[in-house]
N, C-alpha and C positions, 0 to 999 in steps of 0.2 A: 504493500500500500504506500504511494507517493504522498509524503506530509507537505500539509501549505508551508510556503520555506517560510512566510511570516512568522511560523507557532515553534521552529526551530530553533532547541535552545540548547546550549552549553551548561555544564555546573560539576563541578568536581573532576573533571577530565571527559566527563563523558561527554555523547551526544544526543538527547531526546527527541524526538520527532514532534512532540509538543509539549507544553508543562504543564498535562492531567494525570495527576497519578491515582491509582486504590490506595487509599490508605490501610494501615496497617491494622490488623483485626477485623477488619471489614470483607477483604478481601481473598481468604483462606488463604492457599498457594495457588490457586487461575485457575482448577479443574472445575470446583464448585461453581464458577461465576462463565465458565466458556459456552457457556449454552444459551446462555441470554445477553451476553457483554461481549461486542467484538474484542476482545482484549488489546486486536493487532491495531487497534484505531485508537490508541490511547497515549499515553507517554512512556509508560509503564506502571507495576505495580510493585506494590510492601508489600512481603508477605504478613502473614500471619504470626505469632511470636513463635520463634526453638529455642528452647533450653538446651542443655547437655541432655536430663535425663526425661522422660516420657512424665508428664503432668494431667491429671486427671483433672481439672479444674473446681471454680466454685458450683457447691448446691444448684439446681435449680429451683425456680425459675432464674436465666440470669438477665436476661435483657428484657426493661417494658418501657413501653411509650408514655409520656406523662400529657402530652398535649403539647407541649413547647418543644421537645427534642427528645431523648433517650437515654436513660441511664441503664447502664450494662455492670455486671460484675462475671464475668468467665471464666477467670481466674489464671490464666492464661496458659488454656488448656491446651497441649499440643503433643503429638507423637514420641516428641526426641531429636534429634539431631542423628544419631544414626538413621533412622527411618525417612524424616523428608532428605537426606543425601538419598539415600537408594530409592523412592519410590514417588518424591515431589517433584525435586531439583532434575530428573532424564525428561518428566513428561513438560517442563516448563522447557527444557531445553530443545523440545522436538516441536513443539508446541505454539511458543511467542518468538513472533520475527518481527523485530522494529522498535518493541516497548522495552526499556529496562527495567532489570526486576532486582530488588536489592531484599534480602533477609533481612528481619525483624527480629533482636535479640535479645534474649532475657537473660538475668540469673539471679541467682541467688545468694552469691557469697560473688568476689570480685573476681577471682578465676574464672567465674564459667562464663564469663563472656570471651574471653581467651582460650576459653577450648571448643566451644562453639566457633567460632570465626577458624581455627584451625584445623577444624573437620571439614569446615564448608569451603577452605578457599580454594582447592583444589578442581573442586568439582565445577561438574558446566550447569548452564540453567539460571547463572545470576548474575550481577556486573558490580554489586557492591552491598553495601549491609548498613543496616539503621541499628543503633544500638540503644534499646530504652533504659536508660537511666530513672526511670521515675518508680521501679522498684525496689522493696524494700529489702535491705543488706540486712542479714538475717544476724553476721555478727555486728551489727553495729545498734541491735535493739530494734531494729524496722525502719533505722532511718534512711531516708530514699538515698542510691548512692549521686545523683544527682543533687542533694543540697548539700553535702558536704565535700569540697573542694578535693580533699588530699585522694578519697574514695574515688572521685570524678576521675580524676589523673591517673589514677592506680587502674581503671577498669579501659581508660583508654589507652591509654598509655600499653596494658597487654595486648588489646588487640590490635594495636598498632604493628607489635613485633611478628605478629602471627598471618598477617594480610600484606600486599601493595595497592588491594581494590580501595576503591573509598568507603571511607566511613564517616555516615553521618549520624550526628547525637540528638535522640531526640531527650527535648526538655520539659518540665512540669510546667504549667499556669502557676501555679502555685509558688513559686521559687521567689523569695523576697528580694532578688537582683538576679532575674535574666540574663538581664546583660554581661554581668560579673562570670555567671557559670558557663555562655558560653565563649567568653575570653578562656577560662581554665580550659574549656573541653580543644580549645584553638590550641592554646599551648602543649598539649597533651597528644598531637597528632592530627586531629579532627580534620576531615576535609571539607564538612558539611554541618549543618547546624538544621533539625524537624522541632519546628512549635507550630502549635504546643499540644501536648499530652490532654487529656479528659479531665474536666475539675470533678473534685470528689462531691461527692452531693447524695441525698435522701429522700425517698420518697415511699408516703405511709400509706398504705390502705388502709382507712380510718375503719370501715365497719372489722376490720378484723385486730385495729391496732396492733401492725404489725409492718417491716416493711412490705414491700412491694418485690425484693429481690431476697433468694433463696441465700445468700451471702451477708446481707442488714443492707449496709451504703455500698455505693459503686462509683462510675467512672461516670460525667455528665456532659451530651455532646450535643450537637443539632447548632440551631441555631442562636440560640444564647452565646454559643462558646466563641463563633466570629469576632466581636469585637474584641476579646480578651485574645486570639487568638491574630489579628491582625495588629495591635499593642506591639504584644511580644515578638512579633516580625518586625515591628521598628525599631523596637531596643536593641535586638540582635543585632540589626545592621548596620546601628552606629558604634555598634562594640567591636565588631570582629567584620575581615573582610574575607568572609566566607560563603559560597551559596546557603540559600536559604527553604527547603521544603516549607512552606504554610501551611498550616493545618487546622482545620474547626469552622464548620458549620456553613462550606461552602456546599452552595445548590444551583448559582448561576453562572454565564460569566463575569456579571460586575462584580458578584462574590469575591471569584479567582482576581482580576484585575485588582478588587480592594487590596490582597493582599503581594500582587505582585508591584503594582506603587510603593507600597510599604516597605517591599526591600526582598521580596520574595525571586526566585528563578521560577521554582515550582512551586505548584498545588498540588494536596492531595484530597481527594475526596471522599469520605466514609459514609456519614450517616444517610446524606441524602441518595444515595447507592445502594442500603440497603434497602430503602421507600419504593426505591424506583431506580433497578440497575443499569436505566437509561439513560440516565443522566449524564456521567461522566461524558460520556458518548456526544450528547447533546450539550455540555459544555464548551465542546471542542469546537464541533460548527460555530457554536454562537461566537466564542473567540475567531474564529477566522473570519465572519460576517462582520464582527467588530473590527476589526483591524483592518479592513480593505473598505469599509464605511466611513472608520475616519483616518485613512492617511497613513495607517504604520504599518511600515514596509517589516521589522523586526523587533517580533512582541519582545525581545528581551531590553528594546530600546527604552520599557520601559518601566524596569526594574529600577526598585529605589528611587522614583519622580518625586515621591511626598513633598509638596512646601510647606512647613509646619509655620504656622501662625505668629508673627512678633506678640512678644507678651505685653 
């Protein structure tokens, strides 16, 4: 499939065919979604989270609709890292021609992001890896290894030594200076900088006074998270001069656009993907109607445009 050269874009060495990606958890590993998502007309995709070892995730129920967006708690449930090398990473590879697809990484202690990334680099079917930093480091009490600095460095910092693909970190909304941890994660190797992650949030089904998810709280996404999620693409991009994945509660193109002013390369899309797997799809046209409707020849022209307001 020939991408409009307008939506072609650069970021971490790579080359996109346009800046719509699946976001990560949304999007399993491409089997699940190939039957209704042309995948090859996209940018590429995240996958879904691998740990080192096979995770049976949270309780259900885990994902409900509140009326404004989605809170999910799944626990980030996934096969293993030996298993999607042998039985995800051939069928992606035989599979997607055009989108890139970068692994979504968990752990649980600071090594197993360095042993995951060293199972997978070998293998074909991917061209670089997201590393979610917004869970919790099991020796450090559950503190996310993402808000503590030395952890930040320590989890990139290995799989830096275990990879040349790129790696990009994704961050929390939550993080009392974005900006600050993706400097650390810059300095630590990082090629790439995913905000932001799902704010934590609660939601009660009153006649049984009880939550709503089989786990209590969860991850909170749709479209409340946009603006918190477009923010934290400007803080990044005055911090660090790194490409930028956006992420949270894009369902248009001005969505995507919000955040590629902001300072973004790429978008990624989840929640409105699950509603309607067409979307993504129909983000892409409306980007390329955008961009030959008003005059720009190279959507990447215009990453980072924000004029932020004299105070």
């Amino acid at each position: 499939m020939t991408a409009p050269a307008a939506l072609q874009t650069s970021a971490a060495g790579l080359e996109f065919q346009n800046p719509i990606l699946l976001a990560a958890g949304t999007a399993a590993y491409g089997r699940e979604l190939a039957s209704v998502v042309s995948l090859n007309a996209l940018g590429g995709l995240i996958t879904k989270a691998v740990s080192v070892e096979p995770r049976a995730g949270a309780p259900a129920p885990r994902v409900a609709d509140f009326g404004d967006g989605m809170i999910n708690a799944v626990g980030l449930a996934n096969p293993g890292v030996e298993s999607v090398r042998a039985n995800d990473l051939p069928w992606l590879a035989a599979t997607v021609a055009g989108p890139r697809v970068l692994v979504n990484v968990v752990g649980r202690v600071i090594e197993d992001y360095a042993e995951v990334v060293g199972a997978l680099d070998t293998a074909g079917g991917l061209d670089g890896f997201e590393l979610n930093v917004s869970c919790p480091n099991t020796r450090a009490g559950g503190l996310e290894f993402g808000a503590d600095p030395a952890a930040l460095a320590k989890v990139i910092s290995g799989a830096r030594a275990r990879t040349r693909r790129p790696l990009f970190v994704k961050l929390s909304p939550t993080l009392p200076n974005v900006g600050d941890a993706a400097r650390c994660a810059a300095d630590a190797g990082a090629d790439g900088i995913s905000v932001v992650n799902t704010m934590p949030g609660l939601v009660i089904d009153v006649a049984r006074r009880a939550p709503v998810l089989g786990f209590g709280s969860g991850g909170v996404s749709g479209p409340g998270l946009r603006p918190v999620g477009v923010l934290a693409t400007w803080k990044v991009s005055r911090a660090v001069r790194l490409p930028i994945i956006g992420v949270g509660g894009v369902a248009t193109a001005e969505h995507a656009l919000q955040y590629i002013v902001a300072g973004a390369s790429l978008v990624a899309i989840g929640t409105a993907a699950l509603a309607n797997p067409r979307v993504p799809e129909r983000v892409v046209a409306e980007l390329t109607d955008w961009c030959a409707s008003n005059g720009v020849r190279r959507i990447s022209d215009l990453v980072g445009t924000l004029t932020w307001p004299n105070p």
